[in-house]
N, C-alpha and C positions, 0 to 999 in steps of 0.2 A: 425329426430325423432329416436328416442335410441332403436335396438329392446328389446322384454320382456327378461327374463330368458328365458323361456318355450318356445318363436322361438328359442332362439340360443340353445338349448338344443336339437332341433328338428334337426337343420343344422348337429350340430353335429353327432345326431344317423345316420341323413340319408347320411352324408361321410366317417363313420363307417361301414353302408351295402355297399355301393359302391366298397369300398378298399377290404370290405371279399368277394364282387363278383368277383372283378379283379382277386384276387389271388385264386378263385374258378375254375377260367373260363381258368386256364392255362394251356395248353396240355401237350399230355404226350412226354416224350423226344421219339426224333425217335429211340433210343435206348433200349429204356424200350418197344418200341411198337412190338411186333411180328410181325403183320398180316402187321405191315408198312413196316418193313425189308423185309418179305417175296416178296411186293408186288414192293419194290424198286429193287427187284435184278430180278422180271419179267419184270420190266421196262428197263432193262439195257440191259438185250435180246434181248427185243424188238428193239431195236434200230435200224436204219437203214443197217446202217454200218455192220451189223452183220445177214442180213436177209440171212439166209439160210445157217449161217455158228455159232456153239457154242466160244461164246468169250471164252479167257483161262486168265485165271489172271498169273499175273507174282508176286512171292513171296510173298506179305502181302495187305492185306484187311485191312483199319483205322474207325473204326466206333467211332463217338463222342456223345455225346445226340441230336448233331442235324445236322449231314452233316453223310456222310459217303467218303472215299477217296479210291479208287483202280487205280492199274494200267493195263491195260489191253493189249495187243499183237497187232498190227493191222493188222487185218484178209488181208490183201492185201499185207504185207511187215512185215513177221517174223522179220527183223532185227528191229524194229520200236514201241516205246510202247509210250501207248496214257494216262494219267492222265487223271484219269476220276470223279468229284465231287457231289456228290446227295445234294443237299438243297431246302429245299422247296417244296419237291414233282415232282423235274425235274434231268435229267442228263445234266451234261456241259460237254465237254472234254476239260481239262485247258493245255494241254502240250503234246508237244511229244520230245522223249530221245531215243538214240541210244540203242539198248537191247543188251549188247555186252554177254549176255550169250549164243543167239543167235548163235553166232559163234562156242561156245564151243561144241553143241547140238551134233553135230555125234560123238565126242570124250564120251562124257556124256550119248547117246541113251537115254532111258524113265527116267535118275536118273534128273532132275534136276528142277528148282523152278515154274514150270508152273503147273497151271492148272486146266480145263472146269468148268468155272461157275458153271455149274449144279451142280456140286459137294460139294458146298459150301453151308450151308444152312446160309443165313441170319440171319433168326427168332434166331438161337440161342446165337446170340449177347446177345440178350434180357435175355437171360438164365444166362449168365456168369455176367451179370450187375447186377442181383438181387441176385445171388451166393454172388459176392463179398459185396453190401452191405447188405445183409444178416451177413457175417461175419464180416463187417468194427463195425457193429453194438454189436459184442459181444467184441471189443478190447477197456478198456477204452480210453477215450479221441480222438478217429480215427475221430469222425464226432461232433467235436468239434465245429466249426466253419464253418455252410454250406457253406460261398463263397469261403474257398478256400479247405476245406477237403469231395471232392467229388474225383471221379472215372473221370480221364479227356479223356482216350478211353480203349475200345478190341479190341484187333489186331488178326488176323487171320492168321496166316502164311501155306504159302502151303507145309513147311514139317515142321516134329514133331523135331524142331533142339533139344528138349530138349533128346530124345530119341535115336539120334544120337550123343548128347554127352554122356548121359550116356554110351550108348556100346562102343565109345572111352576110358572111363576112367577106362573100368574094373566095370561098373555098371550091373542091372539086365537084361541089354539084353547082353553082354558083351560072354557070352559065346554060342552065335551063331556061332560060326567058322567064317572063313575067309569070307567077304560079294563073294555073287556071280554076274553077271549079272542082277539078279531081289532081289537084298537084301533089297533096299529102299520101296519095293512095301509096307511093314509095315506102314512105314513111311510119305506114300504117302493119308493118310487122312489127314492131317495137324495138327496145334497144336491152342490153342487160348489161349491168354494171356492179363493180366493185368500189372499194375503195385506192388508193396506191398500194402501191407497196414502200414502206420504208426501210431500209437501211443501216449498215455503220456509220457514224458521224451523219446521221442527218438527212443521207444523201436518198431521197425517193425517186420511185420510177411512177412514171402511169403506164394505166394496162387498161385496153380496151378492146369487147368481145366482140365477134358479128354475130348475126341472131340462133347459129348453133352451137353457142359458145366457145367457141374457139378464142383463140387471142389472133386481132385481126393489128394490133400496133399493141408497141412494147418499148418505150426511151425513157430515158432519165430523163427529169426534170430539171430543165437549169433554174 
């Protein structure tokens, strides 16, 4: 028997609220979440591994919408660094790599890519992802197409390299004098970064944060 109009009218409306609940019901990316970043890098502390000693990250912090990637020092064997993955609300450690910086470290004293967790604040991943699409949002054509023109991570690095080249190249830190023994200590908040932004026909900007993620400069690229 055939059904009427008025059931399959009804099927319809009710696979209609279905689909706008699914896509209601979608969480927030772990990168847009503050209090989950926060709560993932108390989780990282916590770890066993690290009871009674502060992890130190080695170089760069990978944050995505929904993992996070560090590399960490292993508290028992400085020469030794451990990959460490957040998904799902758990930590894995997926690798370990010889840390040949490690070596370099009495030559180098306090200047060099490490370092203490604590110092890192998570939550403001969350900062710099809402920064950027904030501006992606005033560049025509930048979020043209959600699947592929989104923000694919913030990286964190444990020195300001961009500030360090500037005073290489005769930029505004540039006329500090000769670095001393503790010249890096500026530089030792780290830096957080994106990728550009791109545009219609091509045209990209760059976007750079200061360390509470803000957007500290914002131009087109010529």
């Amino acid at each position: 028997m055939r059904r009427s109009a008025l059931a399959r009218c009804r099927c319809v409306a009710v696979a209609t609220l279905a689909l706008a609940a699914i896509g209601c019901s979608q969480p927030t990316p772990l990168m847009a979440d503050a209090a989950a970043l926060a709560q993932a890098r108390r989780a990282l502390a916590a770890l066993p591994e690290f009871a009674g000693r502060a992890p130190h990250v080695h170089a760069v912090a990978l944050f995505h919408d929904d993992d996070i990637e560090i590399a960490i020092i292993d508290p028992g064997d400085a020469q030794t660094l451990h990959t460490y993955r957040y998904l799902r609300g758990r930590w894995q450690r997926e690798g370990a790599m010889g840390h040949s910086c490690a070596q370099m470290r009495g030559a180098l004293g306090a200047n060099n890519d490490d370092m203490t967790l604590e110092r890192i604040d998570f939550a403001t991943a969350a900062r710099v992802r809402a920064n950027w699409y904030a501006k992606a949002r005033s560049v025509p054509g930048a979020l043209a197409d959600p699947q592929y023109d989104r923000l694919s991570g913030v990286w964190f690095y444990t020195r300001d390299h961009r500030r360090l080249a500037e005073r290489g190249n005769g930029g505004p830190d540039s006329d500090r004098g000769a670095p001393g023994p503790n010249a890096d200590r500026d530089d030792d908040r780290g830096e957080w970064s994106t990728g550009p932004i791109s545009g219609q026909d091509g045209i990209g900007y760059r976007i750079e944060f200061a360390i509470d993620g803000s957007v500290r400069r914002f131009e087109r690229l010529r």
